[in-house]
C-alpha positions as CSV (number, residue, x, y, z in Angstrom):
1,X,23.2,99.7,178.1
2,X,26.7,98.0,177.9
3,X,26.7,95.3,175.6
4,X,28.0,91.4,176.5
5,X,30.0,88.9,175.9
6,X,29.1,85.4,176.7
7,X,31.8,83.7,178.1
8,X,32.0,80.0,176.7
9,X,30.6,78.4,179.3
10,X,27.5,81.3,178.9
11,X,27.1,79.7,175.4
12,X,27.0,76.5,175.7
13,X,24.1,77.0,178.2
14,X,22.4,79.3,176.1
15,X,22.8,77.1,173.2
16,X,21.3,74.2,175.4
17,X,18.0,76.2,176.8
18,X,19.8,75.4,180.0
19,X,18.5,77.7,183.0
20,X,20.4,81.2,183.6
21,X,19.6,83.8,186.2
22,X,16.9,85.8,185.8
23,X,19.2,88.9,186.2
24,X,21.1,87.5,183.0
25,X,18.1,86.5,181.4
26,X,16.6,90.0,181.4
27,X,19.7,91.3,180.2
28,X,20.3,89.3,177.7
29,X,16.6,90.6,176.8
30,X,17.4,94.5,176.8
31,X,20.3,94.0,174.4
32,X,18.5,91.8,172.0
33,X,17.2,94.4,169.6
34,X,20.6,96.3,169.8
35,X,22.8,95.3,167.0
36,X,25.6,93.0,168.1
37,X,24.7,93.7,171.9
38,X,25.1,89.9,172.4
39,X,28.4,88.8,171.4
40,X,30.9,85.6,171.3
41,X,34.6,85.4,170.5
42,X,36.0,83.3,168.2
43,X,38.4,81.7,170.8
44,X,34.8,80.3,172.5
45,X,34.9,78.2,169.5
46,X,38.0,77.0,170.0
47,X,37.1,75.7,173.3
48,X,33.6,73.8,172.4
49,X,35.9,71.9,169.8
50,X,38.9,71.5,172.0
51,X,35.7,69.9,174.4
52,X,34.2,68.1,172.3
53,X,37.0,66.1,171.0
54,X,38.1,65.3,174.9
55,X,34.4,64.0,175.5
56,X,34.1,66.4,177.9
57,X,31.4,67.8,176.3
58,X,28.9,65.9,174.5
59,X,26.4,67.6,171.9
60,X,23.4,66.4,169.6
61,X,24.8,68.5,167.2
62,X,28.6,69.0,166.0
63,X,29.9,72.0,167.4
64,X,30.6,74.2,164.5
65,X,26.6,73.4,164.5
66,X,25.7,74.7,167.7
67,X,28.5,77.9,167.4
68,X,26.6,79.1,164.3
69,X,23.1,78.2,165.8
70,X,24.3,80.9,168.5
71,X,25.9,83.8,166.1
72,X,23.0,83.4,163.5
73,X,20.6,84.7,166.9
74,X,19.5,88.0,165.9
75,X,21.7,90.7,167.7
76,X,24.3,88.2,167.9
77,X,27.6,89.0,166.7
78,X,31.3,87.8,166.5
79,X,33.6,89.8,168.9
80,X,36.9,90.6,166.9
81,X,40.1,88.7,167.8
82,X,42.5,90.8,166.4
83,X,46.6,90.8,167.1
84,X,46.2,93.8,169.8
85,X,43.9,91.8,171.7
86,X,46.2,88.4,171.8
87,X,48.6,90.7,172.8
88,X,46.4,92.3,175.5
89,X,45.5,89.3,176.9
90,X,49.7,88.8,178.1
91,X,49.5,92.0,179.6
92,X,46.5,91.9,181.9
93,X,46.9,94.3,185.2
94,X,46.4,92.5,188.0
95,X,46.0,89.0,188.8
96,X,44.0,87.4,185.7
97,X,43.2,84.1,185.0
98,X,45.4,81.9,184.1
99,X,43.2,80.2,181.2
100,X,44.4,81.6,178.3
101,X,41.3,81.6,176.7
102,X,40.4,83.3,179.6
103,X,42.8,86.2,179.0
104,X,41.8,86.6,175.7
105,X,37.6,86.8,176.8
106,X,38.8,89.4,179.5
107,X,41.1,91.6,176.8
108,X,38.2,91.6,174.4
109,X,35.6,92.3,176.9
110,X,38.0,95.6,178.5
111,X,38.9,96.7,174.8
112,X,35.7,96.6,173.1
113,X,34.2,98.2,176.6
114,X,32.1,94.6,176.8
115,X,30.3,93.0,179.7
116,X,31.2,89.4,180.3
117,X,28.4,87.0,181.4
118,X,29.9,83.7,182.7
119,X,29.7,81.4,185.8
120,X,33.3,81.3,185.7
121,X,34.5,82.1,189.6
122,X,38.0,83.5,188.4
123,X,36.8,85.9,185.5
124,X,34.2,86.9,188.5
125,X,36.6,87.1,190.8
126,X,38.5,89.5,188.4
127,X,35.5,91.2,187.8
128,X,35.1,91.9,191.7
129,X,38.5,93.9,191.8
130,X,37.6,96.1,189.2
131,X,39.6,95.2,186.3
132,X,36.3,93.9,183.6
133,X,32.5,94.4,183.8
134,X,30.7,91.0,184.4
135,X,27.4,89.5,185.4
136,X,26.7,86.4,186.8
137,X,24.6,83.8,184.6
């Protein structure tokens, strides 16, 4: 069972109860008792802030709230964000997504052998020519 990593946009639905596909739902289920087989990067915390404080996203909670709500799930875990990764996100074969936050969810997901779950059509799209694992949420 290859574990995931929730793509920011993943989170934030997950953290809201909002609907995912039952494909991702039931994978989401298999992984749960396998330690860290859920996972979030750091850099998706960037993002809900950088969101946030552009009213783009609106929360009932403040968002370093609703990140830790998510990590403290059991089987939840932080991805590392270490140096090699930063760097690995520059050098993506292929024709990546230009989101740099992007980049860096793609290089963790290929280094750490990581399945991305997003709704995101160009990290799909990436995901279709074989360069990272993802499913559909």
């Amino acid at each position: 069972m290859t574990p995931i990593l929730l793509d920011t946009c993943a989170l934030i639905w997950i953290a809201n109860e909002d609907p995912i596909s039952p494909g991702a739902l039931k994978l989401l289920n298999d992984v749960k008792d396998i330690n860290n087989g859920t996972q979030v990067s750091p850099i998706s915390a960037w993002e809900i802030g950088l969101l946030c404080a552009r009213k783009r996203l609106l929360m009932s909670s403040p968002p370093e709230t609703m990140f830790k709500n998510v990590t403290d799930i059991p089987g939840v875990g932080l991805a590392p964000m270490l140096p090699d990764t930063l760097i690995a996100s520059s050098f993506l074969p292929g024709e990546p997504p230009a989101d740099p936050a992007d980049r860096i969810i793609i290089a963790t997901a290929r280094i750490h052998g990581l399945q991305i779950m997003t709704r995101d059509q160009h990290i799909l799209r990436y995901s279709r020519d074989g360069y990272v694992m993802s499913i559909q949420c």
